[in-house]
N, C-alpha and C positions, 0 to 999 in steps of 0.2 A: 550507381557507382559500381565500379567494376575492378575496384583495386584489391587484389589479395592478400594485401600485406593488409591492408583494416578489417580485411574478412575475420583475417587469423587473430590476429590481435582482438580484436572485439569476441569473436569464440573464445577466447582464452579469458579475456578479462570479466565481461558479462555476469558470470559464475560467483567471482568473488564479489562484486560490485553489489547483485541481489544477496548475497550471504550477506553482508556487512550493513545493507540497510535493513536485513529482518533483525539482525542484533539490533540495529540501532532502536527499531520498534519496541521489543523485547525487552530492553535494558532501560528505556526511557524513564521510566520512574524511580531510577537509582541514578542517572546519568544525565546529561546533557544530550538531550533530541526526542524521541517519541515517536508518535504516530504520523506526525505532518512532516518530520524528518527522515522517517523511514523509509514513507510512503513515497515520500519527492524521489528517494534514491532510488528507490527501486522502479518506480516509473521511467526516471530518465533512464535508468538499464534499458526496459526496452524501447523506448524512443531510441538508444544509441545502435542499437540490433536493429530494428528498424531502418535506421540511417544509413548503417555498415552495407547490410545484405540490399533488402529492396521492400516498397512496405507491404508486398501481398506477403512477403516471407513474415516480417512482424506481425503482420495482423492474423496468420494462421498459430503465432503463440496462446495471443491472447483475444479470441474474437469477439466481433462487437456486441454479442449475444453474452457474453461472457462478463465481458466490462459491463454492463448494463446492470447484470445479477449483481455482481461484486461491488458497484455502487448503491445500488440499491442494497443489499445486504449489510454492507459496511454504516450506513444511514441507520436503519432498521435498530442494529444490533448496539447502537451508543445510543438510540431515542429506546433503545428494551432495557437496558442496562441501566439507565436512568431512574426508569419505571420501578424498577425492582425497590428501589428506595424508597420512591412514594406507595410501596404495596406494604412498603414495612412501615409505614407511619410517618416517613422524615420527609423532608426538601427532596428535591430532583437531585442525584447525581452525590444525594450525600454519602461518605464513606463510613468515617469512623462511627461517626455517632447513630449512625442503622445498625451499627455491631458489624460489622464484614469483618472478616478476620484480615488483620493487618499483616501478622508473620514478625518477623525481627527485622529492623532497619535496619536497608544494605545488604541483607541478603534475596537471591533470586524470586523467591517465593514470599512477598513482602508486597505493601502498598493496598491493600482490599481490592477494589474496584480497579484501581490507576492504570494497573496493566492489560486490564480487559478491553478498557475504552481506548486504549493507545493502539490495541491491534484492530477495532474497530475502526479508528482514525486510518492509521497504518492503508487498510484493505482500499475507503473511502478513497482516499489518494491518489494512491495507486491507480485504482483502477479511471479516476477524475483525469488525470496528466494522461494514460493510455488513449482515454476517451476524445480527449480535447486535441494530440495530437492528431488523429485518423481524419476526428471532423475538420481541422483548420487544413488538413497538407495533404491527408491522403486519401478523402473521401473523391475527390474530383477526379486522380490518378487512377486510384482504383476501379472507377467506372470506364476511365476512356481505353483502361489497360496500358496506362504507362506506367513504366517501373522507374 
């Protein structure tokens, strides 16, 4: 695509699009979304940069070596986070009752565990929708060198 008006608009929007899905990550255990909401937004961001520009342009944001880590890390890091609870004696993935400190309900700093596992999920995502666009639409493109 070749149009400049989506160039610009997409440069301009893009920005806020990932700001508003790391809030959404970030805030997920005071609010309505999380980690597979965040995650979804901030993927389609670059799916939609991707779309705008061209996909050898998207795929030098975030490269396939890149997504790989970050799925695998994101995995890693909610199966370690889990763990942490059965080191302390309790169930997988339990909160209160490991003692994790909770903070006051409703404030930022609040939830024990909740918001660890949400930017774990968060990363997972993210990097999962990156991964799965390149492989279904831009893996064939990329090689033959069509944009």
């Amino acid at each position: 695509m070749e149009d400049q008006i989506v160039r610009i608009i997409c440069r301009l929007v893009v920005p806020f699009i990932q700001v508003y899905g790391i809030y959404v990550v970030l805030y997920g255990h005071l609010s309505p979304g999380g980690g597979f909401a965040g995650g979804a937004i901030i993927g389609a961001s670059m799916v939609l940069y991707a779309l705008s520009f061209n996909l050898e342009a998207g795929s030098n944001k975030i490269p396939h070596d890149t997504a790989s880590v970050m799925e695998s890390g994101g995995a890693l890091a909610f199966a370690f986070i889990g763990l942490v609870a059965i080191i302390l004696g309790h169930e997988y993935l339990t909160n209160l009752a490991a003692g994790f400190p909770v903070g006051v309900p409703g404030e930022l700093v609040s939830g024990g565990i909740i918001p660890f596992i949400s930017v774990a999920i968060g990363i997972k995502i993210t990097s999962t929708i990156v991964t799965l666009f390149y492989n279904l639409i831009g893996k064939e493109q990329l090689e033959d060198g069509n944009h």
